[in-house]
C-alpha positions, 0 to 999 in steps of 0.5 A: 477107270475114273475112280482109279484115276481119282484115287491115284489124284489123292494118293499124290496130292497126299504124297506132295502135303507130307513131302513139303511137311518133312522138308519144312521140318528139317529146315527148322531143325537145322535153323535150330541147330545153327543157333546153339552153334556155340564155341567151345573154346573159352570156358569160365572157370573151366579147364580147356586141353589146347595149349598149342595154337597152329599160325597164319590162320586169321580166320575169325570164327562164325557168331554164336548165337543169333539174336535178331537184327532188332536185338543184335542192333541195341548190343552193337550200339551199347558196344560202340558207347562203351568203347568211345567213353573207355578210349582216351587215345588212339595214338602208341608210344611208350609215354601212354598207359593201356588200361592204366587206371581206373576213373579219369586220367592215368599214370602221364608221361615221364620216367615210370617208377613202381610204387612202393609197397603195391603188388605188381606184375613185372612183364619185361622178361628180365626177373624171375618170380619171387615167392608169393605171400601166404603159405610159403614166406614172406616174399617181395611185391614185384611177381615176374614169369621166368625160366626157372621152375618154382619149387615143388613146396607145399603151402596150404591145405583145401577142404571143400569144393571149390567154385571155380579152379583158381584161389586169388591171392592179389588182384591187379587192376592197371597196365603201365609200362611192362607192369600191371599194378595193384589198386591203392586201396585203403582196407576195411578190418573185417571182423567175424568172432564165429565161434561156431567156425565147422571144421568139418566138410560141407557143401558150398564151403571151402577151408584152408589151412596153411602148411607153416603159419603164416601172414600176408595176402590170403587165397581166397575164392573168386566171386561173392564169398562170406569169410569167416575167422576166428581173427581179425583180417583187412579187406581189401573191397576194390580187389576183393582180397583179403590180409593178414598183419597178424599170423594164421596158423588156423583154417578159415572158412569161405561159404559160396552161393552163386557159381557162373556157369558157361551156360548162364555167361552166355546170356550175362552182360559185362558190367559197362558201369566199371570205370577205366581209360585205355590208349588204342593204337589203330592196329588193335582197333582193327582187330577188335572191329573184326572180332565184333563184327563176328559176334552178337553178345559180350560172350561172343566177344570174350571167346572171340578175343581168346580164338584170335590170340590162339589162332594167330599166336604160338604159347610156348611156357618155356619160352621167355620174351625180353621186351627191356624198355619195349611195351610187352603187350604191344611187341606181342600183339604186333608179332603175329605167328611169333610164340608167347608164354601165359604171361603173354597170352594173360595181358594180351588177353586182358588187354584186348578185352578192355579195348571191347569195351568189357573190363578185364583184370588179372589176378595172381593166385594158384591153379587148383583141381576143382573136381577134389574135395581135399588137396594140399596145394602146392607153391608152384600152383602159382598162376596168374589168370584174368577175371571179367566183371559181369554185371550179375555175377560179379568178378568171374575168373576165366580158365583160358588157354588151358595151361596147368602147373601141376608137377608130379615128383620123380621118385616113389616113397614108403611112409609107415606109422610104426607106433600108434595108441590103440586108444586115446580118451577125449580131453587127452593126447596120444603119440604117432611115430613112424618111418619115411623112405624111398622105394629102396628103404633108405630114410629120407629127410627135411620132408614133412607128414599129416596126420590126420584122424579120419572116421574112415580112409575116405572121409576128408578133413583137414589135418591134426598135426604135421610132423618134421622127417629125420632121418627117416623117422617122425615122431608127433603128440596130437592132442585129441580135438573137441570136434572129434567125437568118440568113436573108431578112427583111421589115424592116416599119415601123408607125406608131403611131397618135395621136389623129388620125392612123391607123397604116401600113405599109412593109415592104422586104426584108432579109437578115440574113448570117452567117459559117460554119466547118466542124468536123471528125471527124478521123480519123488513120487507117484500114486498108482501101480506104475511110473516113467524113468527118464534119463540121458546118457551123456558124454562126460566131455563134451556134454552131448548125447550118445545115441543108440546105447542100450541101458539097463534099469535094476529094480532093488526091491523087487528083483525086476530086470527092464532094458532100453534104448537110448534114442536122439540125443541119448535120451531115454525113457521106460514105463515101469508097471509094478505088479507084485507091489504085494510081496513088499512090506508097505514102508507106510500103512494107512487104513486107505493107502499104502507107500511103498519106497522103490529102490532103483538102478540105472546102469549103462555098461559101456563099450569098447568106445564109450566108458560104463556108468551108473546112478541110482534113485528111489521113488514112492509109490503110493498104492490106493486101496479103493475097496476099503475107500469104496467101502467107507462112502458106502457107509457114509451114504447110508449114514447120510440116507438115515439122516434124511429119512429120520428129518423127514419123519421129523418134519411130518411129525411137525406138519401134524402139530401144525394141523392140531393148531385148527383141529382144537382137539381137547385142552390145551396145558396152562403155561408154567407160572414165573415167579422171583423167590427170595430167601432172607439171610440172618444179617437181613440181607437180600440176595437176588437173582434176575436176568438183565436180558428178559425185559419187565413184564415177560414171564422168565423165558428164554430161548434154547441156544441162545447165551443168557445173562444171569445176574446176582445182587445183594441190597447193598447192589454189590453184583456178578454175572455169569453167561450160559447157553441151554441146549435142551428145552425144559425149566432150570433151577438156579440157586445161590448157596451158602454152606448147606443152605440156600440163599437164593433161586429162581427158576428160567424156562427155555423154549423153542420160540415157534413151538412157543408161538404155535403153543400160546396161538392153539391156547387163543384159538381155543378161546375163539371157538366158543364164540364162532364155528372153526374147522381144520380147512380155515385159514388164520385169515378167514378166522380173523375175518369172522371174528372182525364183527365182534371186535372193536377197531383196536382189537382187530389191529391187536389180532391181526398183528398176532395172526401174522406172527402165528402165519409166520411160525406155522407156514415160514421156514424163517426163524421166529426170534425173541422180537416175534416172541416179544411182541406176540406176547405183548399183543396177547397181553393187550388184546387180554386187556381189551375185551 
């Protein structure tokens, strides 16, 4: 019994611990639900469906966000310094401004009158809106709200998604007296020559293109934008808008980074640094103390003041205020539950924004469809919207209310091209004619078509042309642009619509053709069986590669066929391997190598886009015949073998000469006697012949391969010389001849002087082994030695100095010259007359 009693305990105690932990769970989640409670209501740069307010509700919405009492307390004393620096006044009457001016001071008291030449925004209720510059004529400065529709014309073309649902054409800073008003500003000249301006769609980037061509103020995105044209235009820094004195008749170009989200507001502080004064009434204070007791962030704020003036006014577009010499925004606010229309609802807004502290401007421009890639905006677009600062993301422009200006056109139309060119060639033209009518064939007129040439129905680009509609029929040469590639194409035209008659649509095919060419790698000459082509096929036009086209390369010599792909910007490139380069006749024959001159054919035969074209070329081809190469070193390499082998026999031969020099195997040969022989003329005159370079008392010797003096002289020592070299060893005969008899001879020895040296030497060593036992194994050294006791001093020295010449010819590779020869005679001689 206890131990059910203990088990029931934990069960229970279990129970309690999940209980509180599910509880504890849930709190969280609703604590958490309660703080992304965000209002809905204002969106910027959005589009909100309300545009009815119910009346007598002054209820205030709940805050959105939480942030703590620590944080919350630093915004609300951050709001109420911006406030107090911003007020000037808390008094009303129609001599104070509300958001007059920026910097200190405002516009006074006194009669107000607009200044010349600034854009304005007249809220009085007593004009009608003129047109608005850029797209649609050149219209005044003063844009007033009236009863009358604006006409259903269009003015521009948009290619792109745009950043935000809204192009700025004027911005108007200040309020005074029924008008809000431009700042004076002087424009910098903002020059941007891009030559590579895209026409093309891309990402982050919007075109415009008007419809007439046109000057004036430009629409232009909200935000950090980078404009491009081709021209100069004036910018406008304060306002961020953009002029054109001279006329547009282009597109220009805005690329964007940054888009501010709802989601990224939320946590963004307005810019409390932007300078402006503004008169206060008590009334409108209070209402602004209301809206920011119930909020906890300048994003809170915004939406509150849009909440307030949606739940406590009525917007009624067709209903027109006149307030004559009454202030417009004063008479709105202070008529609660009364109906008021955009322009109302906008200064209104802008107006209590300012008074928060968080600076507000309006801006004048065009409504447009954010989610489109292409639209062509229309002139009653025209919208005026407000735009906050933020301290991060710049001037950002806030869709409210929910107001949209677009207009569908009654009556349906038939738009047909009846007469398109199949084919129109870059670089050239081609014509489009067609027929406009109603649903009931009747031609229409004063209308005005597009054309465009799109690369299929659903690509977006800007127009070609426009064409006028006469009496139901049109008629237009487009010109063929540099952007367009050749290529397939949909020839598509839009009718424009007016105020009656809705746009339509005909859309034949077209191709745009080129001409292409063919560049060529050359390359003059290869050596081997194979070589690389390389070429590009290129668009005769533009200059630019064309891709994925199948090229073929005829070999003339040879009867080969090879085909290859163009690849990235048309390049191409084959490897030709030559394998029957022996059924050609060589157009060169050499023993090692054969040229071959290969003729060749390029040829891309062409589509129903892109025009055929050929080229030829040649290049030699040098064939190497390795056999005969290999035989050859072969032959040289035996060559060069029998010359070591014969060397070697040679020099063993020479090493056993050497050996005899101590062997002293049998008698030496005497050497060759020298001798002058003169011959006596019959006039007693001499005639001898000598040689200059061989010095007294040397025997007529010289050396093989050396250049020899031979000198001839009579008595009367008139003389010549000759110069000779003897490259065989031997004795020579040289003779001076008269007729049949001889004058004169003389004979010259021509010697190897080491053999010369080894000869003398064995002669010497001879003598020697009469007197002291020599053997084969004795050293030149060791013979001196023995012989030392038998000389005297200078003797010694005379042998010494000949065995160092004898050591020099027998164990030196070094050549024994006529100076060794010279003196080893000359020792020889000496160490004769000594003994």
């Amino acid at each position: 019994m206890s131990k059910n009693n203990s088990n029931m305990k934990n069960n229970l105690i279990k129970l309690t611990m999940f209980l509180s932990l599910v509880l504890l769970s849930a709190f969280l989640l609703m604590a958490g639900i309660n703080m992304l409670n965000l209002q809905n209501t204002g969106v910027a740069g959005g589009d909100t469906g309300n545009t009815s307010s119910s009346q007598g509700n002054n209820k205030q919405p709940e805050p959105s966000m939480n942030f703590g009492n620590g944080r919350k307390d630093d915004w609300q004393e951050r709001v109420d310094k911006r406030r107090s620096e911003r007020k000037s006044s808390e008094s009303f009457s129609g001599e104070f401004s509300y958001g007059e001016s920026q910097g200190e001071g405002g516009f006074g008291s006194g009669e107000f009158v607009v200044p010349k030449n600034v854009p304005n925004i007249d809220i009085s209720g007593e004009n009608i809106m003129p047109d608005i510059p850029f797209g649609s004529g050149e219209g005044g400065q003063t844009i007033a709200l009236g009863n009358e529709r604006q006409p259903h014309m269009p003015v521009f073309e948009v290619l792109g998604y745009p950043n935000y649902p809204f192009l700025k054409v004027m911005v108007m800073e200040n309020y005074y007296k029924n008008h809000w008003l431009a700042v004076e500003e002087e424009p910098e000249v903002k020059i941007n020559f891009d030559e590579k301006l895209e026409e093309k769609f891309t990402t982050n980037s919007v075109k415009i293109k008007p419809i007439q061509p046109s000057s004036g103020y430009l629409p232009v995105l909200s935000g950090v934008i980078d404009f491009k044209y081709r021209s100069s235009v004036n910018w406008y820094k304060i306002a961020e808008t953009y002029y054109a004195e001279d006329t547009i008749s282009d597109f220009y170009s805005m690329d964007y980074m940054k888009v501010a989200s709802n989601d990224k507001l939320m946590f963004a502080d307005t810019d409390d640094s932007y300078p402006y004064t503004i008169s206060v009434p008590a009334e409108i204070d209070s209402i602004i103390d209301t809206i920011i007791e119930n909020s906890s962030s300048d994003f809170d704020i915004i939406m509150g003041v849009e909440n307030y003036l949606r739940t406590n006014y009525s917007l009624q577009n067709g209903n027109i205020n006149i307030y004559g010499n009454n202030d417009g925004i004063m008479s709105f606010l202070m008529k609660k539950g009364g109906a008021g229309n955009t322009l109302d609802f906008m200064s209104a807004y802008a107006y209590l924004l300012r008074a928060s502290g968080i600076p507000c401007r309006l801006a004048v421009g065009y409504k447009i469809n954010r989610e489109l890639p292409y639209q062509v905006v229309y002139r009653d677009q025209a919208y005026i919207y407000p735009e906050i600062k933020f301290k991060e993301y710049g001037w950002v422009p806030m869709d409210v209310f929910g107001y949209n200006p677009s207009f569908t056109p009654e009556f349906e139309t038939v738009t047909k091209l009846t007469s398109v060119s199949d084919e129109a060639r870059r670089g050239t033209s081609f014509t489009a004619k067609g027929t406009v009518t109603d649903a009931n064939g009747q031609g229409l007129d004063d209308m005005t078509v597009l054309i465009y040439v799109k690369p299929s129905k659903t690509d977006n680009t800007l127009s070609y042309v426009k064409a006028d509609v006469n009496n139901g029929q049109f008629e237009v040469t487009c010109d063929i642009k540099h952007s367009t590639d050749a290529g397939k194409y949909q020839v598509v035209a839009d009718l424009l619509e007016n105020d009656l008659y809705r746009t339509s649509t005909s859309d034949p095919e077209m191709r745009v053709t080129t001409d292409t060419h063919i560049e060529l790698n050359v390359i003059n000459s290869v050596i081997g069986k194979s070589f690389e082509v390389q070429g590009q096929l290129l668009d005769s036009y533009s200059k630019e590669g064309v891709p994925n086209q199948s090229i073929e390369l005829r070999y003339l010599s040879l009867d080969v066929i090879d085909s290859v792909l163009t690849g990235e910007e048309g390049k191409f490139s084959k490897i030709v391997e030559l394998e029957n380069l022996n059924n050609i006749s060589p157009h060169k024959n050499f023993f090692f190598v054969k040229g071959y001159d290969i003729n060749y054919k390029i040829e891309f035969l062409g589509t129903d886009i892109f025009y055929p074209s050929n080229t030829d070329s040649n290049i030699y081809i040098w064939r190497i015949l390795w056999l005969r190469i290999m035989l050859f070193l072969l032959l040289i390499a035996i060559v060069i073998v029998v010359l070591i082998v014969t060397r070697v026999i040679k020099r063993r031969s020479l090493q056993n000469e050497e050996d005899l020099v101590f062997a002293l195997d049998g008698d030496l040969p005497n050497p060759v006697t020298d001798y002058v022989q003169t011959v006596t003329r019959d006039v007693n005159i001499r005639m001898f012949i000598g040689f200059p370079q061989i010095k007294d008392g040397y025997p007529d010797v010289w050396g093989i391969n050396e250049e020899l003096v031979i000198r001839f002289e009579d008595d009367s020592q008139n003389l010549d010389e000759i110069k000779t070299t003897f490259d065989h060893k031997g004795t020579y005969r040289i003779k001076v001849l008269e007729g049949a008899g001889k004058i004169a001879k003389r004979d010259i020895r021509i010697v190897n002087y080491r053999e010369e040296v080894i000869e003398k030497g064995k002669l010497l060593l001879k003598g020697f082994s009469k007197n002291i036992d020599i053997n084969d194994k004795m050293t030149l050294r060791e013979i001196l030695l023995l012989m030392k006791s038998q000389l005297s001093t200078m003797q010694y020295m005379i042998l010494e100095q000949i065995f160092i010449i004898m050591e020099k010819a027998v164990y030196s590779l070094s050549d024994i010259t006529r100076d060794d020869y010279e003196l080893f005679y000359m020792c020889i001689q000496k160490y004769e007359a000594e003994k």
